[in-house]
C-alpha positions, 0 to 999 in steps of 0.5 A: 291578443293582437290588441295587445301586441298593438298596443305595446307596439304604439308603446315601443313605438312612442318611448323610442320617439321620445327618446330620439328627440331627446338624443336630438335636443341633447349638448352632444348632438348639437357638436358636429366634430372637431378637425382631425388635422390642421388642413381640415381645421383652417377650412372649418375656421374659414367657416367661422370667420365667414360672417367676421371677415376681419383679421386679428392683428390688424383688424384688416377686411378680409375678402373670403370670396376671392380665396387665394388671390390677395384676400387682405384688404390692406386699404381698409386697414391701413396696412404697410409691409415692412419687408414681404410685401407679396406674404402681406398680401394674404390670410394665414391661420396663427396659432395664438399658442405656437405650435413650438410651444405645446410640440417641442417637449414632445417625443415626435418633435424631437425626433423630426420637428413639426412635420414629424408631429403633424398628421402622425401623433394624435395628441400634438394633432389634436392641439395643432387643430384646436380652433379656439386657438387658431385666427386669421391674420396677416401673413407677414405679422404671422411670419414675424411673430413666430412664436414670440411671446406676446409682452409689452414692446419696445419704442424700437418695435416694427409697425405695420402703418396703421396697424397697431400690433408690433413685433419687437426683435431686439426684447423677443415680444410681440404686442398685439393691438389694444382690442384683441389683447384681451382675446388673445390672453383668454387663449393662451388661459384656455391652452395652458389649462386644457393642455398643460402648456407651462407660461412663464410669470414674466407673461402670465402677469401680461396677460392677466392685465390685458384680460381685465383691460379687454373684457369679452366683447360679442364677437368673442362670444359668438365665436365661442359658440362656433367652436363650441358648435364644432368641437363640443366644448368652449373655452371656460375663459370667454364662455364663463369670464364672469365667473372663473378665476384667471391662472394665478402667478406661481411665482416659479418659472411656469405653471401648468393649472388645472383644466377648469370646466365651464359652469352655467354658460353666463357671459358677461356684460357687454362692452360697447365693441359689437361686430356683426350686429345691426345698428339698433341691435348694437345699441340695445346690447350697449351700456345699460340697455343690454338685454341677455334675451332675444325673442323671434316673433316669427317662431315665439321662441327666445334666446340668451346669449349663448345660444346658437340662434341668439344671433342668428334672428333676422332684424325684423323678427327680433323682440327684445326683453330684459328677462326671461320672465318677461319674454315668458309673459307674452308667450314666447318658449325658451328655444329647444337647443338653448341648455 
């Protein structure tokens, strides 16, 4: 009788292990929590961007070590104020979707602007939170941009020296530079669709150019996969742009499409824009010598490309193949926490 009971313990025992590392292995385990408020939402971004420290408009370094004392490199970027000098000098977080924009139609706002919606309704906090829509940027191109729709400028846009994005106050545009155009249209897709934020055809049709003009780079997948990590979903128009179909023109005034959830996470080619990656790294993921899998040799685990350790394998330990089937070949296992 009490051989029994052990040995239906040991059972017990060994189904609840099981399905504990199952729990722990699982896409939902892997996501920490998205920010409950903007405060907590610019620190976590700070974290992502910790390892890119560029910023968006600009494509100026960022110094994160020296936290509020004029961060901005401004020589490294060839930077010139065009009247805030003082607020050209540090980081803020923009939101590539304003704020005013997904806030104005809601109840909270109308009764009390931004500060009524902050921290006191759940939904605009959870939009103004979103860290697939926030970037660090310039403080004077965030104040001048407002919330501009992004559009082609004008020959009588401002300029900020060498950096190429202009605001145009007389059409009402900003334009950002040509290597984020790309980028900043995937969010604005992402925002409309999640959200239901209505984009005008006039933008849309921009947009939709600059996407297939600015492919997704590698930074802009590695950063998907930050957030992903964070909030526990990633933006369908990066993580799988190889696949899903761009907002279409309505041929209206706005448009609202359906939220559409990511298939299998694939990404697309890359383009020879890699940041944050070693030279021979950079060069192998370039053309036609881009590899989707990574081995570490110290661990015999590979990775794809949307894997959270993908770029995280030191230099000296990475093996690089071109298929699955060949990092299988020579013994390496597909990483536990790559779905």
């Amino acid at each position: 009788m009490g051989l029994r009971f052990r040995s239906h313990s040991r059972f017990r025992f060994l189904v609840g292990l099981w399905f504990g590392v199952l729990a722990v292995f699982s896409p939902a385990h892997w996501a920490e929590a998205a920010p409950k408020d903007f405060v907590e939402a610019k620190q976590i971004a700070e974290r992502i961007y910790s390892t890119h420290p560029e910023d968006f408009y600009c494509g100026c370094r960022i110094d994160w070590k020296k936290g509020g004392r004029d961060p901005i490199d401004a020589a490294s970027c060839g930077y010139r104020p065009r009247k805030s000098p003082v607020r050209a000098r540090f980081v803020e977080w923009e939101h590539v979707v304003p704020a005013s924009w997904f806030g104005q139609p809601m109840a909270c706002w109308k009764k009390g602007g931004r500060s009524n919606c902050s921290g006191h309704d759940a939904k605009f906090s959870a939009m103004e939170a979103d860290l697939h829509n926030l970037t660090p940027v310039v403080g004077e191109v965030n104040g001048d941009r407002g919330n501009l729709p992004y559009g082609v400028a004008g020959p009588n846009a401002v300029q900020y020296g060498r950096c190429s994005s202009r605001v145009d106050f007389e059409t009402q545009r900003f334009e950002p530079r040509d290597v984020v155009k790309g980028d900043a249209a995937r969010i604005v897709f992402y925002m409309m669709s999640r959200y239901s934020i209505p984009i005008d055809d006039e933008q849309l049709g921009v947009l939709r150019e600059w996407a297939v003009k600015d492919p997704v780079d590698r930074w802009e997948l590695d950063r998907d996969r930050r957030i992903r990590q964070q909030m526990g979903w990633p933006n369908p128009y990066v993580a799988n742009a190889g696949t899903i179909a761009l907002p279409e023109l309505k041929g209206g005034a706005s448009q609202r499409p359906a939220y559409q959830q990511p298939a299998a996470l694939t990404p697309p080619p890359a383009r020879s824009k890699v940041l944050g990656a070693d030279s021979a790294l950079a060069t192998f993921l370039s053309g036609n010598q881009r590899s989707e899998v990574l081995g570490n040799k110290n661990s015999k685990l590979y990775h794809l490309t949307h894997c959270p350790g993908y770029s995280l394998i030191k230099p000296s330990n990475r093996v690089l193949f071109h298929s699955i089937a060949e990092a299988e070949k020579q013994g390496f296992r597909r990483a536990g926490n790559c779905p």
